[in-house]
Biopython code that builds the backbone (N, CA, C, O; Angstrom):
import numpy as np
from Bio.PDB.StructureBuilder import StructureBuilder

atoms = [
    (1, "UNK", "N", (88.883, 94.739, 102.736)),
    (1, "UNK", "CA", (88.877, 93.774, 101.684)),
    (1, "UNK", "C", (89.123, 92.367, 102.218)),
    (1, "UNK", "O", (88.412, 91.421, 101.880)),
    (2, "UNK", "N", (90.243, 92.244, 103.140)),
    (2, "UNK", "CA", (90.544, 91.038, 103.981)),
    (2, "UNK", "C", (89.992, 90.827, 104.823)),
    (2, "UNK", "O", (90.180, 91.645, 105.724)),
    (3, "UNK", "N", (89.016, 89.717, 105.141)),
    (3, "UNK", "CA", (88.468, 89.568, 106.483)),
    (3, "UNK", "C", (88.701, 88.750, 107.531)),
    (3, "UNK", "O", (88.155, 88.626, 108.628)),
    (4, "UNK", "N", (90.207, 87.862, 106.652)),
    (4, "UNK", "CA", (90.834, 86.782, 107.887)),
    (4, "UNK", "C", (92.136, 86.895, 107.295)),
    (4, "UNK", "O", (92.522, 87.475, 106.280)),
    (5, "UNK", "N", (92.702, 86.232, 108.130)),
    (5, "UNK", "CA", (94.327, 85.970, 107.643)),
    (5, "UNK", "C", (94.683, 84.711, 107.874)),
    (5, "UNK", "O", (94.229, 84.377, 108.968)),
    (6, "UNK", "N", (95.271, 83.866, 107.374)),
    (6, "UNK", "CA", (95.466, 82.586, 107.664)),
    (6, "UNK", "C", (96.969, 82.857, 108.658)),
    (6, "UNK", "O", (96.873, 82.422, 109.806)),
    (7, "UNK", "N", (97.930, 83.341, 108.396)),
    (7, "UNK", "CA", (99.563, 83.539, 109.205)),
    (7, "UNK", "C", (98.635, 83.974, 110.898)),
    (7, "UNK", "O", (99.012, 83.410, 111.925)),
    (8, "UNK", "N", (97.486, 84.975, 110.942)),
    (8, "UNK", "CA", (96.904, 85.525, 112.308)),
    (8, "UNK", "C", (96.610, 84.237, 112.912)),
    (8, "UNK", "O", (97.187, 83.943, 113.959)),
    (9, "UNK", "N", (95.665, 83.319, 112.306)),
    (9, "UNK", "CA", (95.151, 82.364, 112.874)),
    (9, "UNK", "C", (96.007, 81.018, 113.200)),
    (9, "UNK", "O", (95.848, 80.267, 114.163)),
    (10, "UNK", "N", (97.125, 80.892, 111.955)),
    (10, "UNK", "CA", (97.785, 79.735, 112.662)),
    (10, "UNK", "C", (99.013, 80.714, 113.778)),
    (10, "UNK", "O", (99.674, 79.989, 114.521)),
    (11, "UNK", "N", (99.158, 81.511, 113.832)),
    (11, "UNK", "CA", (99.898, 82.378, 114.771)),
    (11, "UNK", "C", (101.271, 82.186, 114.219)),
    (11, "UNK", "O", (102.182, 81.765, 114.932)),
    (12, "UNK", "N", (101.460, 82.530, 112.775)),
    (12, "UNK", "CA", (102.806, 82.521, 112.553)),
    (12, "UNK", "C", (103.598, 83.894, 112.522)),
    (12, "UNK", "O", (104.796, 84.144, 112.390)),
    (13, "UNK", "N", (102.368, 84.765, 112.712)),
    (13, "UNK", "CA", (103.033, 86.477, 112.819)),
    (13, "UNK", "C", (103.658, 86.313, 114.365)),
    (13, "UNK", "O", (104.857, 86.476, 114.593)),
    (14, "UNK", "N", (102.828, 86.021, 115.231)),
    (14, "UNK", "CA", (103.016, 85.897, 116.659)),
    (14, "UNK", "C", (103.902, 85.329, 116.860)),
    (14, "UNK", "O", (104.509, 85.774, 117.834)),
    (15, "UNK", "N", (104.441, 84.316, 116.314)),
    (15, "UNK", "CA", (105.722, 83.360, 116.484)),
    (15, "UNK", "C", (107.142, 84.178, 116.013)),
    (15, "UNK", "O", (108.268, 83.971, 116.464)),
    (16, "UNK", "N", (106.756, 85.155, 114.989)),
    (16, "UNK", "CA", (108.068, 85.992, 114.644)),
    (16, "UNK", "C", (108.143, 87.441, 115.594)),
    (16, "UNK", "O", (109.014, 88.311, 115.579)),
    (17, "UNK", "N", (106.959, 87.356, 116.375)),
    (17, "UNK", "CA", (107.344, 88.642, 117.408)),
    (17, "UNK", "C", (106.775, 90.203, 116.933)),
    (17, "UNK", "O", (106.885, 91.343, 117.384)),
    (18, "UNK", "N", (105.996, 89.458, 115.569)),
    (18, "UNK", "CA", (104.803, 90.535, 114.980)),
    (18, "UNK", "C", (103.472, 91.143, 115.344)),
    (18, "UNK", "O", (102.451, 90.491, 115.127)),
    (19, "UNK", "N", (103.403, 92.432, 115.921)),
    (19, "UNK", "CA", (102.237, 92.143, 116.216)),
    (19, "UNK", "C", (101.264, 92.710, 115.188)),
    (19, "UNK", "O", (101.723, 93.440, 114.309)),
    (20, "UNK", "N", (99.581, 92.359, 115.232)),
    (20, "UNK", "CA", (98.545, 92.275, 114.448)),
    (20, "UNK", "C", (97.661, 93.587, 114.953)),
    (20, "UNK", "O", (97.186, 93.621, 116.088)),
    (21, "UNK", "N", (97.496, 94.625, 114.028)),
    (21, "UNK", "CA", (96.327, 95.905, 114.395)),
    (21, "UNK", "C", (95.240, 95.567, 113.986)),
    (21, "UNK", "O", (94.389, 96.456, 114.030)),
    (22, "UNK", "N", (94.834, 94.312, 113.476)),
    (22, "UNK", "CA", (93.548, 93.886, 113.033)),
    (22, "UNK", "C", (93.501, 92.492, 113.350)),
    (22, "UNK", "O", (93.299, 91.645, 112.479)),
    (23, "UNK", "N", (93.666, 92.234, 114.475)),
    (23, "UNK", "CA", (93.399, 91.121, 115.240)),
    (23, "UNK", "C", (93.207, 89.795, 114.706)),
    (23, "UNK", "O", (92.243, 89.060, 114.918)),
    (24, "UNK", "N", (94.323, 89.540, 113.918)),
    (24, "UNK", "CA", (94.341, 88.574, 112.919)),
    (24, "UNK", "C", (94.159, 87.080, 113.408)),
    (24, "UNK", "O", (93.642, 86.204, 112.715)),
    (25, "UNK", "N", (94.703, 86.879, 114.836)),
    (25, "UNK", "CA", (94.063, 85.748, 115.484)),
    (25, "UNK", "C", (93.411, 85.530, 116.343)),
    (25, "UNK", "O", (93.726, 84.759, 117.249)),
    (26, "UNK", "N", (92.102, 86.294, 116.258)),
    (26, "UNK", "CA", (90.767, 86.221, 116.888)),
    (26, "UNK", "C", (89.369, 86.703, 115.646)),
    (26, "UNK", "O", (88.230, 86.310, 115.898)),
    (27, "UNK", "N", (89.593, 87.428, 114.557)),
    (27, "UNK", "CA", (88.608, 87.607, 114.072)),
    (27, "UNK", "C", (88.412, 86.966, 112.856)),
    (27, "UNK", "O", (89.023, 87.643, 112.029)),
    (28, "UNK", "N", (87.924, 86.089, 112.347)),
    (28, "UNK", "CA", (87.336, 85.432, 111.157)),
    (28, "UNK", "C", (85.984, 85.959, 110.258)),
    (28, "UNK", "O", (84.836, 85.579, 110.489)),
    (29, "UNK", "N", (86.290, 86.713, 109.412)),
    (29, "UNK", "CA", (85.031, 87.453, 108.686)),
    (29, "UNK", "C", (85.245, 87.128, 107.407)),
    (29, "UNK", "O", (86.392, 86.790, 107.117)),
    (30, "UNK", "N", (84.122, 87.152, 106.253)),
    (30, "UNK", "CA", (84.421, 86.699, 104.944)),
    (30, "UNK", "C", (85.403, 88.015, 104.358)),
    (30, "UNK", "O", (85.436, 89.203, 104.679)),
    (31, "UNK", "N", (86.145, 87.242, 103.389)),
    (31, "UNK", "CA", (86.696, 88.790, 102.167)),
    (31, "UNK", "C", (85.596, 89.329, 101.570)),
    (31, "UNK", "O", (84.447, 88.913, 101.711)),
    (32, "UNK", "N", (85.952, 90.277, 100.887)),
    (32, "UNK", "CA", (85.216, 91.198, 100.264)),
    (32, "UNK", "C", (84.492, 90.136, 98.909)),
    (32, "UNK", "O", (85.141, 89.273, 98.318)),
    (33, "UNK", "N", (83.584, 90.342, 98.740)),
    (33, "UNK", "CA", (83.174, 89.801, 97.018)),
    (33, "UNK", "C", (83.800, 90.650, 96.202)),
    (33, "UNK", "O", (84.078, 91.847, 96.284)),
    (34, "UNK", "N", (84.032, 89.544, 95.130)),
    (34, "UNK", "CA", (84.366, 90.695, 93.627)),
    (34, "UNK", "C", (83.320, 91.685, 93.199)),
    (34, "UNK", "O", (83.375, 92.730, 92.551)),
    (35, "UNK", "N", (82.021, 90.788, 93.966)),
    (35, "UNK", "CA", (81.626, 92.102, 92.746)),
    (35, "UNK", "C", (81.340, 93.512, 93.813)),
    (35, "UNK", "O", (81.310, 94.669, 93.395)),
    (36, "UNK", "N", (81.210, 93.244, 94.773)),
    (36, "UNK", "CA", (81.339, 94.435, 96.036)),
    (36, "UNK", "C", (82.562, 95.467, 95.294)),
    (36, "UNK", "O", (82.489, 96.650, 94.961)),
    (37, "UNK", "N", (83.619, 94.546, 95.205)),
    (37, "UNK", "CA", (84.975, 95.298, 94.568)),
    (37, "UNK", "C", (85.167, 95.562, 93.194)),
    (37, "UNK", "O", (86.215, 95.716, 92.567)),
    (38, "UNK", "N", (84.051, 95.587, 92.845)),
    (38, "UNK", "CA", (84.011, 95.651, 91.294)),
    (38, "UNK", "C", (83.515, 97.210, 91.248)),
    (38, "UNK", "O", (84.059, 98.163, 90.690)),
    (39, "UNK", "N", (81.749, 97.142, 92.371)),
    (39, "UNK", "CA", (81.438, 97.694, 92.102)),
    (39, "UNK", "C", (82.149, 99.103, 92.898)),
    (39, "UNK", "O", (81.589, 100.179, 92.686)),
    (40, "UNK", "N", (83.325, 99.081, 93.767)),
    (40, "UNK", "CA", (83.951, 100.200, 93.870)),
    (40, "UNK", "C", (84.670, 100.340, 93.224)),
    (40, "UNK", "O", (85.013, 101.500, 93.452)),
    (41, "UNK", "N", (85.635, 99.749, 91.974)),
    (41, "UNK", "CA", (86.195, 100.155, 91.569)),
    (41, "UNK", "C", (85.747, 101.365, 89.998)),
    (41, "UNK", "O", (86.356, 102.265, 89.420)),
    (42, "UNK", "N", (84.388, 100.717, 89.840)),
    (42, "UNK", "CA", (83.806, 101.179, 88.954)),
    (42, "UNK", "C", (83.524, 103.011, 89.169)),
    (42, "UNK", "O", (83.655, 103.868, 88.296)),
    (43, "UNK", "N", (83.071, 103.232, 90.743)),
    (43, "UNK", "CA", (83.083, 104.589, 90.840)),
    (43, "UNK", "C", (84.223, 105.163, 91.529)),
    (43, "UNK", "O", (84.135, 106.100, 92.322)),
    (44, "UNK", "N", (85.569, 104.421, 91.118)),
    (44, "UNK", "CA", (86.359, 105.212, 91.665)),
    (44, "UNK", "C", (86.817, 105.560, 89.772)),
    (44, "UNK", "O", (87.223, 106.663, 89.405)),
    (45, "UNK", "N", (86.677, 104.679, 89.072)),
    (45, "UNK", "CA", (86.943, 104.860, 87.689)),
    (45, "UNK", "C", (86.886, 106.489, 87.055)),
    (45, "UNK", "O", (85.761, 106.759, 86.635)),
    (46, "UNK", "N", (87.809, 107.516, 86.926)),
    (46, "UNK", "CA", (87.409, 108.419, 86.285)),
    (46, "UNK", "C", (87.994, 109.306, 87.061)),
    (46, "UNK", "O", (88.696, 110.213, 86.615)),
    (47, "UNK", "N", (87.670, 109.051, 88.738)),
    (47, "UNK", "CA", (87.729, 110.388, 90.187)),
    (47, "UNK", "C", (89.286, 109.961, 90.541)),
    (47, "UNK", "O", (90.101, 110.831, 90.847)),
    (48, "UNK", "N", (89.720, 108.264, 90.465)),
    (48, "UNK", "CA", (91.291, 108.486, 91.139)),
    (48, "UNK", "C", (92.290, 107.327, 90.093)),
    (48, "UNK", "O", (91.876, 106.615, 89.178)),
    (49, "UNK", "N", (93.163, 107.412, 90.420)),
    (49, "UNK", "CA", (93.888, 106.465, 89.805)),
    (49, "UNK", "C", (94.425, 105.284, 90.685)),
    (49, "UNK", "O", (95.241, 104.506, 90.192)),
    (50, "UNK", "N", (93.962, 105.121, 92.047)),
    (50, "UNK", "CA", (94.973, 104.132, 92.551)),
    (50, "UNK", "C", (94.236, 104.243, 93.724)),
    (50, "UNK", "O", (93.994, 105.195, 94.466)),
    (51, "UNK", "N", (93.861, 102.798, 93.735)),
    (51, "UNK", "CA", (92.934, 101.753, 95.025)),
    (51, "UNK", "C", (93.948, 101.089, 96.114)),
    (51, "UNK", "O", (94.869, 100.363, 95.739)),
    (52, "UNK", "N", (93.731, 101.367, 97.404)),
    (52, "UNK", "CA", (94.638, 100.631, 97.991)),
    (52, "UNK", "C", (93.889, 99.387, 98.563)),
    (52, "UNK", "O", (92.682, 99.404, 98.805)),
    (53, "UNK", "N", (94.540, 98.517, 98.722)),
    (53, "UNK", "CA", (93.924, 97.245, 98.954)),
    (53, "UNK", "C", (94.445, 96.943, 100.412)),
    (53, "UNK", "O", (95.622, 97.207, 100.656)),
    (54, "UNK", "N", (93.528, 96.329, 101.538)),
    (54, "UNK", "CA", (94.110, 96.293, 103.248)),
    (54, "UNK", "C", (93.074, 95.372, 103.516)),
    (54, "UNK", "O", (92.185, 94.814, 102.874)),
    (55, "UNK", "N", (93.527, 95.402, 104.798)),
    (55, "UNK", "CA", (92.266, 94.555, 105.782)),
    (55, "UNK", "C", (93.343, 93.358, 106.851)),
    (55, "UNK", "O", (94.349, 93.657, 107.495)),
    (56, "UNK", "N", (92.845, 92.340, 106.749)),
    (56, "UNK", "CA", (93.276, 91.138, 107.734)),
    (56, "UNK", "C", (94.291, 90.884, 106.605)),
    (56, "UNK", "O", (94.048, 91.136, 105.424)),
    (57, "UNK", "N", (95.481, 90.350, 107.072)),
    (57, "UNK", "CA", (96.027, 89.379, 106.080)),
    (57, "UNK", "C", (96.825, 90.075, 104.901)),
    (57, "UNK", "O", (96.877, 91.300, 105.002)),
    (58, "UNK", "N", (97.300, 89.656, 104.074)),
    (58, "UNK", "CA", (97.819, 89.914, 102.651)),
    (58, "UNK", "C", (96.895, 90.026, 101.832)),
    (58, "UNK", "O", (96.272, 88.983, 101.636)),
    (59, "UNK", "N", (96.467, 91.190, 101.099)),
    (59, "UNK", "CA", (95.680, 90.850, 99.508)),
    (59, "UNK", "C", (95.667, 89.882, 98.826)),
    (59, "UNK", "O", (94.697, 89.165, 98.579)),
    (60, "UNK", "N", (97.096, 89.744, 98.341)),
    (60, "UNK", "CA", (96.833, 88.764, 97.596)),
    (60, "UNK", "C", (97.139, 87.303, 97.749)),
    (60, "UNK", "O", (97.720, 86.471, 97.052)),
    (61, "UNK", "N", (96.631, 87.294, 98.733)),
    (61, "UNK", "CA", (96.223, 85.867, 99.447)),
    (61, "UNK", "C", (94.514, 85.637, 99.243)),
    (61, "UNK", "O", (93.824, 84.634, 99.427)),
    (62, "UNK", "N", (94.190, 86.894, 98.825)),
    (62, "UNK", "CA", (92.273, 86.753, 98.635)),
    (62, "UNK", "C", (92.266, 85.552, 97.516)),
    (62, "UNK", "O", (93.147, 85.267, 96.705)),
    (63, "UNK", "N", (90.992, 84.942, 97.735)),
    (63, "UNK", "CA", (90.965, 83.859, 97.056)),
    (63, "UNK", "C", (90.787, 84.399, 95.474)),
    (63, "UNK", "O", (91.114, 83.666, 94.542)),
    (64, "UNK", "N", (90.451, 85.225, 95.338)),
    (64, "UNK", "CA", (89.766, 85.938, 93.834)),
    (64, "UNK", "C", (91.217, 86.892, 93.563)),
    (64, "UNK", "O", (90.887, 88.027, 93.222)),
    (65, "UNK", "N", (92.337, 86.762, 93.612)),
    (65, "UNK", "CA", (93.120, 88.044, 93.895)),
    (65, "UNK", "C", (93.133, 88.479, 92.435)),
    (65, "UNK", "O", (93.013, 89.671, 92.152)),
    (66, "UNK", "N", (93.291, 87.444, 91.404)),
    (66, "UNK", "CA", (94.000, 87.748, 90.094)),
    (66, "UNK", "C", (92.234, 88.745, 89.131)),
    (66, "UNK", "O", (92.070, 89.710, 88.385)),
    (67, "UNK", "N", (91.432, 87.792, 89.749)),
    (67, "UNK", "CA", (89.883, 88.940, 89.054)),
    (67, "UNK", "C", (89.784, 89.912, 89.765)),
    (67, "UNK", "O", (88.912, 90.703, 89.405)),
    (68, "UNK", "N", (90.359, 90.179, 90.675)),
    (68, "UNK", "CA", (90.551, 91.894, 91.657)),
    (68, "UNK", "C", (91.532, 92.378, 90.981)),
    (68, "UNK", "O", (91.345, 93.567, 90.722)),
    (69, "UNK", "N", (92.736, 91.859, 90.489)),
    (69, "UNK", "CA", (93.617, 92.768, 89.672)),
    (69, "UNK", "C", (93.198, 93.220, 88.611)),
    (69, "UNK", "O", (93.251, 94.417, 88.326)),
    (70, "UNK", "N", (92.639, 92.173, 87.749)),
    (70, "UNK", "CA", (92.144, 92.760, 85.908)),
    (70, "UNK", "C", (90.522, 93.436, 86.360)),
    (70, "UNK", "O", (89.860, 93.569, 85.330)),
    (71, "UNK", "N", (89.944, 93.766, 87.289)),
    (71, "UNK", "CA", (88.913, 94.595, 87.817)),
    (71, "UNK", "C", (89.398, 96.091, 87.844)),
    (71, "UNK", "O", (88.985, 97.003, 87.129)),
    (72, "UNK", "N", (90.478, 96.157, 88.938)),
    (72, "UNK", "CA", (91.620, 97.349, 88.887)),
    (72, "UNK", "C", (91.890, 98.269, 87.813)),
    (72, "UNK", "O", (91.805, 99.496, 87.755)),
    (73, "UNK", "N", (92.315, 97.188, 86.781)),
    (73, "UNK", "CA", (92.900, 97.300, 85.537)),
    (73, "UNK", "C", (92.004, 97.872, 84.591)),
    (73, "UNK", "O", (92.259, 98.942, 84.038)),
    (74, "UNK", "N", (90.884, 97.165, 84.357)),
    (74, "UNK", "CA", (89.540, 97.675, 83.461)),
    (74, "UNK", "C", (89.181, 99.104, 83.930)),
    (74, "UNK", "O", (88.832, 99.971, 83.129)),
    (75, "UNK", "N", (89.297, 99.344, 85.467)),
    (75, "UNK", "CA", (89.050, 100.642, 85.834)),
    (75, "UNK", "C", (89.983, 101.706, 86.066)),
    (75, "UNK", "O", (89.880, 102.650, 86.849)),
    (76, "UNK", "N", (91.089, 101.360, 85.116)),
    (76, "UNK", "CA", (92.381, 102.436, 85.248)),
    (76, "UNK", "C", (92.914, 102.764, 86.854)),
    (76, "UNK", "O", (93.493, 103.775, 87.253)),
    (77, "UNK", "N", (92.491, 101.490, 87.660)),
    (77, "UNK", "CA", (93.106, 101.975, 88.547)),
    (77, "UNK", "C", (94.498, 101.030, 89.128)),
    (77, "UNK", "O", (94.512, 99.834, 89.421)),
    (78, "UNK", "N", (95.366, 101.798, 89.161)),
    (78, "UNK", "CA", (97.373, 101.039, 89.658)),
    (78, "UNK", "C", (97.467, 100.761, 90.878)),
    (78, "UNK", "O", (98.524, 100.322, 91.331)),
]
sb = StructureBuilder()
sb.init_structure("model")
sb.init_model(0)
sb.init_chain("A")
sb.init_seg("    ")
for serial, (resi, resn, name, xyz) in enumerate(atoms, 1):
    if name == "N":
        sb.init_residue(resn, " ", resi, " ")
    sb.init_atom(name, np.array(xyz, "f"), 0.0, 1.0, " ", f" {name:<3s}", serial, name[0])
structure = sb.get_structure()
């Protein structure tokens, strides 16, 4: 879902002695689109109750975070 991290790139994980399994300060890729994440949440709608959200970075640092939550939400998923 995350495809950069801003803390990877200015190296503020690195500065606290954190290290990164997704190479947070070397890889720069776009986030996910909403509607990419729309359209999984739509067929997870029904089969699970609960989407986990990962990648580079914090979720909800995605620029769209709050229309990824009520997306979630419409699709019963916590």
């Amino acid at each position: 879902m995350m495809g950069h991290c801003i803390h990877g790139k200015t190296g503020l994980c690195a500065k606290a002695g954190i290290g990164c399994y997704q190479s947070g300060m070397l890889v720069e890729q776009p986030n996910m689109t909403v509607e990419h994440f729309e359209w999984i949440a739509r067929q997870c709608n029904g089969r699970c109750n609960q989407l986990a959200l990962g990648g580079r970075g914090y979720p909800d640092q995605h620029e769209h975070f709050e229309d990824l939550l009520c997306i979630s939400r419409e699709n019963n998923l916590r």
